[in-house]
C-alpha positions as CSV (number, residue, x, y, z in Angstrom):
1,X,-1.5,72.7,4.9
2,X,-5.0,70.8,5.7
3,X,-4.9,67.2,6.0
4,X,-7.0,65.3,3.7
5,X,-10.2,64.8,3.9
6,X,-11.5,61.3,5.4
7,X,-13.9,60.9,2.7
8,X,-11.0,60.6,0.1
9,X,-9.7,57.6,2.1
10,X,-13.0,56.0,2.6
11,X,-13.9,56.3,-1.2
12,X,-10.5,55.4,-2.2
13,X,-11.0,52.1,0.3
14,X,-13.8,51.5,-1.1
15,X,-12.7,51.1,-4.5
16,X,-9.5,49.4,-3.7
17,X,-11.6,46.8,-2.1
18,X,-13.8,46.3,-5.3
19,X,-10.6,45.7,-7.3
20,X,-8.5,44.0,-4.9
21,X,-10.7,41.3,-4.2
22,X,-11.4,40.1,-7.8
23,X,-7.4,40.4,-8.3
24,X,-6.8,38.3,-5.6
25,X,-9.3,35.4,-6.4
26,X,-7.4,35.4,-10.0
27,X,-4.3,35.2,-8.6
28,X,-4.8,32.7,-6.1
29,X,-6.4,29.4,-7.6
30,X,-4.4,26.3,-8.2
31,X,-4.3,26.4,-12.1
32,X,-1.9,29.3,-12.4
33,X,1.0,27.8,-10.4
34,X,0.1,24.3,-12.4
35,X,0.4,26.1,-15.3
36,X,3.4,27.6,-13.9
37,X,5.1,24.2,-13.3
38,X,4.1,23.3,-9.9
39,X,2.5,20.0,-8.9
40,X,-1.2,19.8,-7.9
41,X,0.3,19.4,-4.1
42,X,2.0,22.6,-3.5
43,X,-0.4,24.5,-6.2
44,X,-3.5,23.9,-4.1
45,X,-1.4,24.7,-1.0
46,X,-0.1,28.3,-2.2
47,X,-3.4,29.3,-4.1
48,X,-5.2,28.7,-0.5
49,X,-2.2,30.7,1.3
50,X,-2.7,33.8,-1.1
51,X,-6.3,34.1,-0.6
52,X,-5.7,34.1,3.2
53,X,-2.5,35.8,3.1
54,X,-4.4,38.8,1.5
55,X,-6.6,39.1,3.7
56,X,-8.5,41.5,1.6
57,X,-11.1,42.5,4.3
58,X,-8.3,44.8,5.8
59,X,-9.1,47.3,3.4
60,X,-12.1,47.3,3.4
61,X,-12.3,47.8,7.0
62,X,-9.0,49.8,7.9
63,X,-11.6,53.2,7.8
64,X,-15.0,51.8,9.1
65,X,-13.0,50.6,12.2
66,X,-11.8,53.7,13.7
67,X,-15.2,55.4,12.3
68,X,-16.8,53.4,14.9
69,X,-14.0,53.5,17.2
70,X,-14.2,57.2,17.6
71,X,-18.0,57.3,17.6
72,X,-17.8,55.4,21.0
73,X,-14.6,57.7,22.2
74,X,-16.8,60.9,21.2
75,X,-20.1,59.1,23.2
76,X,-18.2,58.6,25.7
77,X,-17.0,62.3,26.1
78,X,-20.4,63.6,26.7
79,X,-21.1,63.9,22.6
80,X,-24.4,62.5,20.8
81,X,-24.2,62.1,16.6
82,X,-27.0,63.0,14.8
83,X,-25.3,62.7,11.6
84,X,-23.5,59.2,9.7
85,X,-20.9,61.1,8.3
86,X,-20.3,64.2,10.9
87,X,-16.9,62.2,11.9
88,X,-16.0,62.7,8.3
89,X,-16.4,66.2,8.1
90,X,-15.6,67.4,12.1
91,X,-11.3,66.9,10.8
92,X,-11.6,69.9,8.5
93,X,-12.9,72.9,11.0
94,X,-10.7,75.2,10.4
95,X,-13.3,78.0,12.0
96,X,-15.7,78.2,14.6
97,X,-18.8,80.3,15.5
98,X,-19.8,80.8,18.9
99,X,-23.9,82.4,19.9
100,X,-23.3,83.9,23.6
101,X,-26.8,82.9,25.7
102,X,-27.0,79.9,25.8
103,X,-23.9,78.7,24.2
104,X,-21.3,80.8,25.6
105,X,-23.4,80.8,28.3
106,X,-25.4,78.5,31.3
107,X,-29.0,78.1,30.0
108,X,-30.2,78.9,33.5
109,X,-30.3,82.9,34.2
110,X,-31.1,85.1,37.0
111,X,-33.4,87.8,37.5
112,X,-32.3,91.0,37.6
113,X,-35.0,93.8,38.0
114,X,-37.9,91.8,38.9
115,X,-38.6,93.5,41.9
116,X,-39.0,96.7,39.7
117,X,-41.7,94.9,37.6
118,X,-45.5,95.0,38.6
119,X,-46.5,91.5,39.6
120,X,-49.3,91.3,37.2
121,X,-47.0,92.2,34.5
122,X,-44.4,90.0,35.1
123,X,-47.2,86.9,35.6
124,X,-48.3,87.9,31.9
125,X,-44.9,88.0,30.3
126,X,-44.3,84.9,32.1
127,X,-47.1,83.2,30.3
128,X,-46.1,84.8,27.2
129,X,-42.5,83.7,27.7
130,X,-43.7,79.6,27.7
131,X,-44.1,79.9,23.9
132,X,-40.7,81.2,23.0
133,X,-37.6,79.4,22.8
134,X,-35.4,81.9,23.5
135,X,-33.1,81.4,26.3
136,X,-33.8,85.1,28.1
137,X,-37.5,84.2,27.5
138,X,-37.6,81.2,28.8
139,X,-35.8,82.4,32.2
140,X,-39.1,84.7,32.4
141,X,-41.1,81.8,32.2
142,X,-39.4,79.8,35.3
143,X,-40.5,82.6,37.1
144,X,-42.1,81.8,40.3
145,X,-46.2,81.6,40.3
146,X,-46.3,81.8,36.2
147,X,-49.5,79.9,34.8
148,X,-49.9,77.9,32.0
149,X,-49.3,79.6,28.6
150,X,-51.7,82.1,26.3
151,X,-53.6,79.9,23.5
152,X,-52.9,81.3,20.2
153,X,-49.4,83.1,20.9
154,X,-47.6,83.3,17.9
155,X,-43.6,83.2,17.5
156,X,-41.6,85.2,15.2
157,X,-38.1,83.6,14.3
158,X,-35.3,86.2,15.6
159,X,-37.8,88.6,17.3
160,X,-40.4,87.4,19.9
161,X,-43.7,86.2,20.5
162,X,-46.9,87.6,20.2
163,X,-50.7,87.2,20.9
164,X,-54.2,89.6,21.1
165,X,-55.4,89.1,24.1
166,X,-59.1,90.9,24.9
167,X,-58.5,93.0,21.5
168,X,-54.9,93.9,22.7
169,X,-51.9,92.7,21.2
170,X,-49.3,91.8,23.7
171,X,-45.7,91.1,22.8
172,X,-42.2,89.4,24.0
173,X,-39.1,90.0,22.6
174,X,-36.8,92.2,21.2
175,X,-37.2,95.9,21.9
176,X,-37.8,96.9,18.7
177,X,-40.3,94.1,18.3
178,X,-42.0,95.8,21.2
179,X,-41.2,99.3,20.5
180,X,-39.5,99.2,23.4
181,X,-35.9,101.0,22.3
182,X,-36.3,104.2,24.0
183,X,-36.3,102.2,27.4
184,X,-33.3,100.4,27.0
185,X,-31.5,104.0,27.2
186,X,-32.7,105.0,30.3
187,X,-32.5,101.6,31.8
188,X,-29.8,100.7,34.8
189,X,-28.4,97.1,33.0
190,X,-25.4,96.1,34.2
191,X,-22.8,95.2,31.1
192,X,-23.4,91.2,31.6
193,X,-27.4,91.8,31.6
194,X,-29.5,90.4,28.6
195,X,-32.4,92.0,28.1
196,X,-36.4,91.1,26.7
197,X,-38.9,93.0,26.1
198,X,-42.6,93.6,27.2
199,X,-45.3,95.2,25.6
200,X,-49.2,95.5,26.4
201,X,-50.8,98.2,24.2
202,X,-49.0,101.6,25.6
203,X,-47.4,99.8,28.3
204,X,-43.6,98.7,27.9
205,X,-41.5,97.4,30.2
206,X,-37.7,95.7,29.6
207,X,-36.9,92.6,31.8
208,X,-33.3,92.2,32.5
209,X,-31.2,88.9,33.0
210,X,-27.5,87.6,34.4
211,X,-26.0,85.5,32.6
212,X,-23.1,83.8,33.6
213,X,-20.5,82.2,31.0
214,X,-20.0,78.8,31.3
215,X,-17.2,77.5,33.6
216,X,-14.9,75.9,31.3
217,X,-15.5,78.9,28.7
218,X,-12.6,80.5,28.3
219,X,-10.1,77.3,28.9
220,X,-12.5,75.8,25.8
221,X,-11.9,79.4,23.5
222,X,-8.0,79.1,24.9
223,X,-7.9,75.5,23.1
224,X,-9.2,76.3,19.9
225,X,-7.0,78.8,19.5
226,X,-4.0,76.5,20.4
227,X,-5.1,74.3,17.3
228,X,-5.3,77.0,15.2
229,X,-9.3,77.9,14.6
230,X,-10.8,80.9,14.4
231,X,-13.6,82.3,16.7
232,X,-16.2,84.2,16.3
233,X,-19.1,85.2,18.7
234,X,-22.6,86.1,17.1
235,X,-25.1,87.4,19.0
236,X,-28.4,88.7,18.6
237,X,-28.2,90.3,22.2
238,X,-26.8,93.9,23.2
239,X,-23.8,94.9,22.2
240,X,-22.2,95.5,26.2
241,X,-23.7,92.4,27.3
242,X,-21.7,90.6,23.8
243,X,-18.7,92.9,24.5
244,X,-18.3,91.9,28.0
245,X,-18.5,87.9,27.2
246,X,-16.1,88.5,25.0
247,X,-13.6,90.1,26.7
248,X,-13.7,87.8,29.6
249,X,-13.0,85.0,26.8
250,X,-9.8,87.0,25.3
251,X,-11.8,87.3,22.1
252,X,-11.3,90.0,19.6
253,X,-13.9,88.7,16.8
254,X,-17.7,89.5,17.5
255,X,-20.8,90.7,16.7
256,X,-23.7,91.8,18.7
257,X,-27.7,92.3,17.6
258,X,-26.9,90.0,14.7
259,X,-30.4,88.1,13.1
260,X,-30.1,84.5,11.6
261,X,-29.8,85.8,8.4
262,X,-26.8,87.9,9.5
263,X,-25.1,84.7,11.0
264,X,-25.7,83.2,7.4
265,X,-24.5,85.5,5.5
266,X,-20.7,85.1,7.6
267,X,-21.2,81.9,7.0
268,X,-21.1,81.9,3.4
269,X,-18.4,84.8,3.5
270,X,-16.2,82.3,5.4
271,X,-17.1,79.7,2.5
272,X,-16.0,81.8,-0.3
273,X,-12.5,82.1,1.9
274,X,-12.7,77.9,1.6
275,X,-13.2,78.0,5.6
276,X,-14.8,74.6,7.0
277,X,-16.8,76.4,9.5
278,X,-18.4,74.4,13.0
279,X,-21.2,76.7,14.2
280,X,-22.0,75.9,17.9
281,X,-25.6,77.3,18.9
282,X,-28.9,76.8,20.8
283,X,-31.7,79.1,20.0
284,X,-34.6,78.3,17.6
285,X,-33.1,81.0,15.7
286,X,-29.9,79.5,15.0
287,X,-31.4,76.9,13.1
288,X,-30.9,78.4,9.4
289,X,-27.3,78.6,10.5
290,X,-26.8,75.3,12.0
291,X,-27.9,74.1,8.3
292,X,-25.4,76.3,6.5
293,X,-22.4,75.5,8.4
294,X,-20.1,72.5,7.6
295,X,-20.6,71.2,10.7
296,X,-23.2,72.1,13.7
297,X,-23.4,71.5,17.6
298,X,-25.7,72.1,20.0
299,X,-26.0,71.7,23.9
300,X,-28.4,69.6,25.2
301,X,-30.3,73.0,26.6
302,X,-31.4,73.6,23.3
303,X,-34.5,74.8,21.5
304,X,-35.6,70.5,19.8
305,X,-35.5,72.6,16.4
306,X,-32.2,73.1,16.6
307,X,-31.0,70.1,18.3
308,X,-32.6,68.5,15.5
309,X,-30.6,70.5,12.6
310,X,-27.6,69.8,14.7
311,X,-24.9,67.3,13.4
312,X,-23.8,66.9,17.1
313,X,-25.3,67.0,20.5
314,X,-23.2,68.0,24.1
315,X,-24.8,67.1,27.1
316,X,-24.0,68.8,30.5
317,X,-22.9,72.2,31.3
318,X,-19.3,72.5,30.3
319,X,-18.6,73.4,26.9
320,X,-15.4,70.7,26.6
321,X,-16.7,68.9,24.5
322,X,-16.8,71.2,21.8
323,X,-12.8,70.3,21.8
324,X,-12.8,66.8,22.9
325,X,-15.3,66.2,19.7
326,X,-12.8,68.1,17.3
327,X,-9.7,66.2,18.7
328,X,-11.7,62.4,18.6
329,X,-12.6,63.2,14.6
330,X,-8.7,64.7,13.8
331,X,-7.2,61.1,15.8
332,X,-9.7,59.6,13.8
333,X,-8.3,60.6,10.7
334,X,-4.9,60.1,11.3
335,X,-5.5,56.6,12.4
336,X,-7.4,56.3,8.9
337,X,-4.7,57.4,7.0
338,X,-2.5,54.9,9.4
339,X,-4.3,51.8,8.4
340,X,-5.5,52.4,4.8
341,X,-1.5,52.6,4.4
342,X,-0.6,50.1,6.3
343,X,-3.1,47.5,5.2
344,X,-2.0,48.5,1.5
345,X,1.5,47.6,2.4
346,X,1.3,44.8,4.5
347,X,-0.6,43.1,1.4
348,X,2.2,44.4,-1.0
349,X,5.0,42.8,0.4
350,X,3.2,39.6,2.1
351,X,1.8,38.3,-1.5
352,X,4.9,37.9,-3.6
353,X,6.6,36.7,0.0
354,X,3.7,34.1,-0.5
355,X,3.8,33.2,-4.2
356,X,7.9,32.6,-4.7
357,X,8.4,31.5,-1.0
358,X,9.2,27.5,-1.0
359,X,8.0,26.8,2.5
360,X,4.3,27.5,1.6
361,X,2.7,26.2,5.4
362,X,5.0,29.0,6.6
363,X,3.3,31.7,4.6
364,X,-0.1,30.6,5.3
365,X,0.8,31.1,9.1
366,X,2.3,34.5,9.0
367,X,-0.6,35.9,6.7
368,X,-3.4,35.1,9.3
369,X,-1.2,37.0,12.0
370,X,-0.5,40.0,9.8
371,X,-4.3,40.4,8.5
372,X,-5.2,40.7,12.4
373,X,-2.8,43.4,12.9
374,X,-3.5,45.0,9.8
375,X,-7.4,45.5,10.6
376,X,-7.3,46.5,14.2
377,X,-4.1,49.0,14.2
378,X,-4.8,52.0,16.1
């Protein structure tokens, strides 16, 4: 059974607070009890202890509290928030989608088959490689000697870059952006290996990558399952290299060569099945399905486009906070549900406690107590 939402309790505050407040300043003033039979003495005394006995700021305050409360505890667990109301919507993952490089796994990668790639080549692709945002790109581009990039390269979302150089095109990316497929075939990749692309007119090449999961992977992948959410992986890389990351994460769910709009489309299928869905991703790519999700991370490593679409922000190389970030929002909401209760029935049984009590001093003391507890619980 899913909790309910925080919104419902904010709204619902909300509008308690617009009627409670009006209520209480009509119930409190001197005039009623004089009317009532009171003298002017202990009327003026008991219409000042209601209004402070009240304390009708608890309500109003019993969600915005924790809301900042837990933007500080998720801060403080390595999390940035690019969105007001992602604390709202973090409680109600129920499913989470996982991209492999870059995500799933360290942004930095190493070389594999350099050595069997002419220098000049490899320079070229380098320079080619500074105008993608693709992490396996951009591990060409830290390669040693590489100069500055190629004016007028052009990048394709999901499939590489490209530029004419001299009346040549020359291309980065996937191998069928490069006409490159036949290669991969015949190539010696170990299963862990990402792969890009290289074309220059007849010549084609495929430049190989580790990649090594990030250290806290699978204990992160182990957690979410312990709380119940679903896992995918999407990928757009090879299906061995996919197969491989998944199977040292325990992970049956997966899918490998898979574009953004692929990554959309099981988004929306996971809607249809009511599925809050947190898509965790880094690429440039990814951005289309950062936006569709219900809620969206991204590590600090990532492409600024889709930091930018991102609701959340990690920083570091561990992928914990993935989890610490679910668990702050789900306290969060309990504590909400905690204090929007609690303030409700602190002020139900403290006013009539107020309004029939004789020893009206008494009253006024124990309401300014109780208001402080009822605002800062949890």
């Amino acid at each position: 059974m899913r909790s309910r939402p925080v919104r419902a309790y904010r709204r619902l505050a909300d509008r308690g607070s617009r009627l409670y407040a009006p209520a209480v300043h009509a119930t409190a003033p001197h005039r009623h009890w004089v009317i009532a039979g009171a003298d002017w003495h202990d009327a003026i005394v008991t219409g000042v202890a209601v209004l402070i006995i009240t304390c009708p700021w608890a309500l109003g305050l019993a969600i915005p509290t924790v809301q900042a409360v837990a933007s500080g505890t998720i801060f403080k667990s390595g999390v940035l928030l690019n969105s007001g109301d992602v604390i709202e919507r973090l409680p109600e993952v129920d499913h989470v989608i996982l991209d492999k490089t870059g995500t799933l796994t360290l942004p930095d990668l190493d070389g594999t088959n350099a050595a069997d790639i002419p220098a000049g080549v490899f320079a070229l692709a380098g320079r080619l490689a500074l105008s993608s945002h693709h992490p396996v790109a951009a591990a060409v581009a830290r390669a040693p000697g590489v100069k500055p990039p190629i004016i007028g390269t052009v990048e394709e979302a999901g499939q590489g870059v490209r530029v004419i150089v001299d009346g040549v095109e020359i291309r980065l990316g996937l191998p069928s952006f490069c006409g490159a497929e036949a290669l991969v075939s015949g190539a010696d990749l170990g299963p862990e290996s990402s792969i890009v692309a290289f074309s220059k007119g007849s010549e084609k090449f495929i430049l190989s990558r580790g990649q090594g999961l990030r250290p806290d992977a699978s204990a992160v992948v182990g957690a979410l399952k312990a709380r119940n959410i679903g896992i995918d992986v999407l990928s757009g890389d090879r299906e061995p290299a996919v197969r491989a990351a998944a199977h040292a994460l325990g992970m049956l769910e997966r899918s490998a060569g898979v574009t953004p709009a692929d990554k959309i489309a099981r988004i929306e299928e996971l809607k249809r099945c009511s599925t809050k869905v947190l898509m965790v991703g880094d690429g440039m790519n990814d951005a289309p399905s950062l936006a569709a999700a219900h809620v969206s991370m991204s590590p600090i490593s990532a492409a600024h486009l889709s930091q930018a679409t991102a609701d959340l922000v990690f920083l570091g190389r561990p992928l914990a906070p993935v989890v610490a970030a679910i668990d702050a929002a789900r306290k969060a909401l309990q504590l909400m549900r905690q204090n929007f209760w609690l303030a409700i029935g602190y002020n139900v049984m403290a006013v009539p406690i107020c309004c029939l009590s004789g020893d009206c001093p008494s009253a006024l003391n124990r309401g300014s107590g109780g208001c402080e507890a009822s605002v800062f619980q949890g």
